[in-house]
N, C-alpha and C positions, 0 to 999 in steps of 0.2 A: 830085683836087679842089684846084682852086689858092687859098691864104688867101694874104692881104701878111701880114706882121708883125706889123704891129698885131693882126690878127684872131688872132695865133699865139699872142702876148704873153697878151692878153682870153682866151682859152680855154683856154691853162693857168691862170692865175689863177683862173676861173670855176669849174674843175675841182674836184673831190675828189679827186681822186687828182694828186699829185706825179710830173712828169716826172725823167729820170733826167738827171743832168747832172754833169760830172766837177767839178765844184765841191762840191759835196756832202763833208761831212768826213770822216773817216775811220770813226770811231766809229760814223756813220748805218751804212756798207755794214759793219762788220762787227756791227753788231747788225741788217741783214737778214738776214745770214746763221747769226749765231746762231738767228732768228728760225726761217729757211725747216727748220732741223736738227730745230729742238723739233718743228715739226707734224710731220715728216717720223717723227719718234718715237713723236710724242704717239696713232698709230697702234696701240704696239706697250704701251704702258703702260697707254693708258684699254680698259677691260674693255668687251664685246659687249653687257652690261646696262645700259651708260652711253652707247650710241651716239647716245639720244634727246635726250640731255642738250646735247650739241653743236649748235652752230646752223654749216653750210654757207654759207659765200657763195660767189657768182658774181666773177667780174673788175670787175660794175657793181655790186658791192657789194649786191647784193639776196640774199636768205637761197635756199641751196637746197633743192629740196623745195617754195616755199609754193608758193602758187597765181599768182602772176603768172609767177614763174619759169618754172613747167609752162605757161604759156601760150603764154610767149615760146619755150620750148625745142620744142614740137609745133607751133607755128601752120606752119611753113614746111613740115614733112612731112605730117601730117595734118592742117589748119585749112583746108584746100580742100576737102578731098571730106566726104560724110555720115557714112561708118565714122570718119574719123579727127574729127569732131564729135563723134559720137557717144562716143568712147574718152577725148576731151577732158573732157568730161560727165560721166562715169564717174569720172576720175583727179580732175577739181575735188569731186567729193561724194567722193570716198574721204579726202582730207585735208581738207575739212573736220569729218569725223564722227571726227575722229582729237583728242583733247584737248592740245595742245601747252604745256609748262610753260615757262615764262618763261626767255629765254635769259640765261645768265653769260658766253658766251664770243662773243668778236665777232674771227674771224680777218682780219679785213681791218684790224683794230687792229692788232693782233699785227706785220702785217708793215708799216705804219705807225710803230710803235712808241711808239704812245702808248695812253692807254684813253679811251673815252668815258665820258660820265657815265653813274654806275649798271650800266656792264660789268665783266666780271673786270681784275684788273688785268694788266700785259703778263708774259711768259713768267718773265723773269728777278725779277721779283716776285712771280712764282705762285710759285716754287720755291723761294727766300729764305721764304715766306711758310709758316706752319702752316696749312692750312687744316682744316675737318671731316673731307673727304678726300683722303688724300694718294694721288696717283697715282704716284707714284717714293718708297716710304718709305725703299728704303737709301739716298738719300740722302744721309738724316741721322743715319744710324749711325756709331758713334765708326772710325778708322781700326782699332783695338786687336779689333775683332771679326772683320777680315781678315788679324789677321797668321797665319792659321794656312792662308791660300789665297795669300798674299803671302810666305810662308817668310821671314819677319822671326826666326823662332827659333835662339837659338843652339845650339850642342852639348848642353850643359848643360839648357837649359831642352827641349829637343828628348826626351831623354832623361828628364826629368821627367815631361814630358806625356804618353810611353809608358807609365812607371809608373805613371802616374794611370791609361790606358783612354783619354785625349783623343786626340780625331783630331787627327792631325801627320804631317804629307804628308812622305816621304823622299827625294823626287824631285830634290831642289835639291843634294843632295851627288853631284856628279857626279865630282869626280877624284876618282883612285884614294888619296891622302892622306887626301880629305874623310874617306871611307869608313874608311878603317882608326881613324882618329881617333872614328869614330863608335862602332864598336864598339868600342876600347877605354874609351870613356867608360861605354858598356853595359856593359861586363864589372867597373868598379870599383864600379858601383850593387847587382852581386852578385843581382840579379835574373833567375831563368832566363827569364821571360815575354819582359823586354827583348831581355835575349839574344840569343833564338831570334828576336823579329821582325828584330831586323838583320840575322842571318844569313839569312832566309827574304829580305831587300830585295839584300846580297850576293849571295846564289844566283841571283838574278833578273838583275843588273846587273854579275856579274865574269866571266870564262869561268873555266872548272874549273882550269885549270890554275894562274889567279893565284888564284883562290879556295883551291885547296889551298897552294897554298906560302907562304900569308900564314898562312894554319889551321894551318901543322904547326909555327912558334915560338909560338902563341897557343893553350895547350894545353885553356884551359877552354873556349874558341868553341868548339875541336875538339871535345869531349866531347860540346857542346852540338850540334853537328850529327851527329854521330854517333849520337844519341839520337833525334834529330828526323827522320833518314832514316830509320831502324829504325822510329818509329813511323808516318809514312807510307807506307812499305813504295816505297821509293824502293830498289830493290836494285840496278839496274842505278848511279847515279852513287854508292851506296856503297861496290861492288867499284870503280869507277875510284878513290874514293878509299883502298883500302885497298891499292890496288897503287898507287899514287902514294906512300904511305906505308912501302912495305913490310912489309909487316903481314901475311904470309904466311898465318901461324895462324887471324886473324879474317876474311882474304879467302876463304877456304876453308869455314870456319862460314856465314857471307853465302852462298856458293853452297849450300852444303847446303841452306842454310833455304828457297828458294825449293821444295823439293819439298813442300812445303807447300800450293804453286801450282796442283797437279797433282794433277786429280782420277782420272782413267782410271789403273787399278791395273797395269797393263803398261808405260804410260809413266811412271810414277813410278818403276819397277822399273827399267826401263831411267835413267834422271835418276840412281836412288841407284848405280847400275853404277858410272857416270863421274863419282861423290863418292869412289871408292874409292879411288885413285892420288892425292888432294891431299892436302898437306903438312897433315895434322895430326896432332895429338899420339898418346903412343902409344894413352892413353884412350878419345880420340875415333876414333881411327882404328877401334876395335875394336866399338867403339859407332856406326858408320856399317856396317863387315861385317855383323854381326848382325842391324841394319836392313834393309839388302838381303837376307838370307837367309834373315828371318821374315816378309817380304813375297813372296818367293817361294813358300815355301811353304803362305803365307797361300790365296794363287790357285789353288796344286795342292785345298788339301784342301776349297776353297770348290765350286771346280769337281764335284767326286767327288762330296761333302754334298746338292748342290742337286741332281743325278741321282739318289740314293739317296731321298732326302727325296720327289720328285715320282714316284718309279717307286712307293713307298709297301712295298717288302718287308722294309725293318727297324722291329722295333718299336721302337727308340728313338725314329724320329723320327715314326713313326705318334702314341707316348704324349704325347710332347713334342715337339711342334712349335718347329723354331727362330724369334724372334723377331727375330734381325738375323745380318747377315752379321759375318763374320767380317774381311773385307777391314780392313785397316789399324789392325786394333784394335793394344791393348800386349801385350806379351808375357804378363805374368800372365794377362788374359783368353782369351788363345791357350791358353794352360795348364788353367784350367780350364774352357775349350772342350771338351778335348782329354780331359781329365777327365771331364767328361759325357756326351759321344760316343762315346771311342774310349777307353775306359779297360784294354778285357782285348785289345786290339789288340798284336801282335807287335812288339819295338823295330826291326824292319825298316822299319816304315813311319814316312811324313813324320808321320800325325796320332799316333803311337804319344804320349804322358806322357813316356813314359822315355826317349824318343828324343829329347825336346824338351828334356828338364831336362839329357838328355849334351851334348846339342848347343851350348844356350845355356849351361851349368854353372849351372844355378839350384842355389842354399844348396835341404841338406834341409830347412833349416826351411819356406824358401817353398812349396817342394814339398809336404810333408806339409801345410800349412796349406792351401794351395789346393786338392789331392786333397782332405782331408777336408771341406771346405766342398762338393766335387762332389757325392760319395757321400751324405753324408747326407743332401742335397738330395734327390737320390733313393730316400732312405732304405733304400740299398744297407749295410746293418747288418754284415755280413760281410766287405764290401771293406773296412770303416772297422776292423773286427776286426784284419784281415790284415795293415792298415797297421801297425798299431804292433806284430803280431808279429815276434818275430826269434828264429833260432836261436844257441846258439854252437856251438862247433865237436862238444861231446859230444853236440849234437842236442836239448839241453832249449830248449823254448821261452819268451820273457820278453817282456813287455809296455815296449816303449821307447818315449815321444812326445820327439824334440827341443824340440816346442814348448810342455812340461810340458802334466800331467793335467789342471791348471785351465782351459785354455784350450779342450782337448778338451771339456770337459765342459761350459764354456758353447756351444759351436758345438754339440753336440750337441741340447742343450736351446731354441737357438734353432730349430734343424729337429725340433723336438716329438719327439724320441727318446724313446721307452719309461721308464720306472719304472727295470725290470732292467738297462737299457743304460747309461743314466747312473750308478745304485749302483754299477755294475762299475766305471767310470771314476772315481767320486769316491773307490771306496775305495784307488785307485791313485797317491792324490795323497799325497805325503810328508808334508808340514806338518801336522800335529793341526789348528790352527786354521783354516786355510784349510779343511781336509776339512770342520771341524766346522760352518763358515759355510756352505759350498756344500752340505751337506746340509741343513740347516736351509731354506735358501734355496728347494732345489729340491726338497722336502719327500722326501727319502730317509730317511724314520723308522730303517729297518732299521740304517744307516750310521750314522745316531747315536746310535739305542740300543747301538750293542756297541764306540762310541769311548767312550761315559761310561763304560760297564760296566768296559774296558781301564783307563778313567783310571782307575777306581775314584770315581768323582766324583759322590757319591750329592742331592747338592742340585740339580746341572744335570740328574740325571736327572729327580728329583720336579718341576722344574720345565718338564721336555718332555714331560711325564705331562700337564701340562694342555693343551697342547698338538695332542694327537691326538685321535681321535673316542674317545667313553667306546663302553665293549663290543668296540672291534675289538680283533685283534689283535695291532696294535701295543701298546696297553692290558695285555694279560693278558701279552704279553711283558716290559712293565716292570717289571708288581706279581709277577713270578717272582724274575727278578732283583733286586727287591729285598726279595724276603721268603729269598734264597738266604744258606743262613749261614756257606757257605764265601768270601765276599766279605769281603776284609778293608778296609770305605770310606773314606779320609782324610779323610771332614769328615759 
């Protein structure tokens, strides 16, 4: 279409809309293009419940969406045939049954950069602007609420804000000075929390090998990680660092520990084998033999037990059904395992008592404390006799407990031992007082009616008189003795 000049001149001027022209000042194109960013954004800020709110224009400035729009946009596809009337029809009654609220936003302003009367105002004084709602609210947040995503923080305040619990990103100390300076600022605030979060951001960001060598002149990090591995159960880089350090003794405890790990009672056997041969002390070392040697025969006599037990031809385990396996328990348990099972059993055998107390050199005392708590259990009254018999060399027999009478005589009475059985034990106790409590206690009348009698001590008897049932025997035993006139009473 050919126009002169004139007619070029008149039709821009007649225009609404502004041709482009390299005349145009500076500020006009770069506030279009602030302009064309904001809508380009204004996408990603106004919410899917606000879509309605917006009014669409076309290139000829008419709104999109109304109804002349949808005229002009379908007449060329469909505004010839019937279906595409018909669809026209349809789409014009669909927006008008739709109630539209009055527009604030005019985008053909916007990239104009002015506003019309009675529109919102343009981009960069919406945004300057408070309104009801703010579509971008940070805004107009102070700078000091991002310094903690902007790593504004110094050493100091960095390490505050870990003592506090605030989030404070450690990401921004990247050389290796940063870092050491970091923790030793942690390590003068004397806090273990801080601490350990450094060394856990170290751990993450140094390799081992500068991580230990900076650790081993910085002896409290060191502690502090060495505690923090141990509690994560980080064993494998804590043996690298114990052999980094040479630290033979505790590299070697570190490996033992892991059998821990190891549930299958063969392969733990095997695991405690090859703990045998490492450098530790003489203590430990004897206390790892031991371990592997009452796990051994842990599995021998589990084995045997569990075939006796299921074939059903001994009565112990017919009476007393075992409740747990033996596998991995502690040695005193093993003991009086061993004790309850296999008590009159040969010292030939792995389950034999007395083959287990030579083996491991268990104290008599343990011994006899743990036998006696078997037996009585079973209220095997005879073995518990036997125990504390001993002959000496002319063959007279004597009552010995390493772990004194008193104690026998409570364990006894906890496994509901007899009247007669306890008397016999309490009269075995040395001490006057103690016998005279522990009869009293455990109501052995006999025991101390004939320790008053001894004492001569005629008021604690009168007053154990009231004590028993009136008419028994214990009764007519006291009013003897005290009607006897060869008693001579001190009080």
């Amino acid at each position: 279409m050919n126009r002169t000049k004139g007619d070029e001149e008149e039709y821009w001027n007649s225009s609404k809309f502004k041709a482009f022209t390299f005349d145009d000042e500076d500020d006009e194109l770069s506030q279009l293009k602030e302009s064309k960013r904001a809508v380009n954004s204004l996408r990603d800020i106004v919410d899917d419940d606000d879509d309605d709110d917006l009014e669409r224009v076309s290139w000829t400035g008419e709104p999109v969406g109304s109804i002349s729009w949808s005229i002009k946009e379908t007449a060329g596809s469909s505004g010839s045939t019937p279906e595409g009337r018909e669809q026209l029809k349809g789409r014009n009654s669909f927006y008008t049954q739709l109630p539209k609220p009055p527009s604030t936003y005019s985008l053909s302003s916007f990239f104009r950069g002015r506003t019309r009367p009675g529109s919102f105002q343009s981009l960069s004084d919406a945004l300057s602007d408070t309104p009801a709602k703010s579509y971008a609210p940070e805004l107009g947040r102070p700078k000091g609420e991002y310094r903690d995503y902007s790593n504004d923080w110094s050493l100091s305040d960095t390490v505050q804000r870990l003592r506090r619990g605030k989030v404070c990103s450690l990401e921004r100390f990247r050389s290796l000075q940063d870092k050491l300076q970091l923790l030793e600022e942690a390590v003068s605030m004397h806090d273990g929390n801080v601490i350990t979060a450094v060394l856990i951001f170290l751990k993450r960001t140094l390799s081992k090998e500068i991580l230990f060598r900076e650790l081993e002149v910085r002896q409290v990090a060191l502690r502090h990680l060495i505690h923090f591995l141990k509690e994560i159960g980080d064993q494998k880089l804590l043996l690298d660092l114990f052999r980094f350090l040479d630290r033979a003794e505790e590299l070697a405890l570190s490996h033992y520990r892991e059998h821990l790990n190891i549930q299958d009672p063969e392969k733990r056997k095997e695991f405690l084998k090859t703990c045998i041969g490492l450098p530790f002390s003489a203590e430990d070392a004897a206390h790892v033999q031991d371990h592997y040697t009452l796990l051994e025969r842990q599995i021998i006599i589990e084995a045997n037990d569990r075939h006796l037990e299921s074939s059903g031809q001994t009565d112990i385990f017919r009476k007393h059904p075992r409740k747990a396996s033996i596998l991995n328990m502690p040695l005193v348990t093993t003991l009086f395992y061993a004790c309850f099972y296999h008590y009159t059993e040969s010292e030939g055998t792995f389950s034999s008592p007395i083959n287990l107390k030579k083996t491991f050199k268990i104290p008599d005392k343990q011994y006899v404390l743990t036998a006696l708590a078997a037996r009585a259990k079973l209220r095997a009254w005879n073995d518990v006799d036997a125990l504390f018999t001993t002959k000496n060399w002319l063959g007279y027999t004597k009552k010995r407990a390493p772990i004194g009478f008193h104690r026998v005589v409570e364990i006894l009475h906890k496994n509901s031992a007899p009247v007669q059985i306890l008397q016999e034990y309490v009269n075995l106790v040395e001490d006057v007082d103690t016998k005279l409590n522990l009869a009293t206690k455990f109501k052995c009348h006999d025991v101390v009616i004939d320790t008053c009698r001894d004492l001569k001590d005629r008021q604690q008897l009168l007053a154990y008189r009231s004590k028993v049932d009136k008419g028994s025997a214990e009764e007519e035993k006291i009013d003897a003795i005290l009607s006897s006139s060869q008693i001579r009473w001190k009080n």
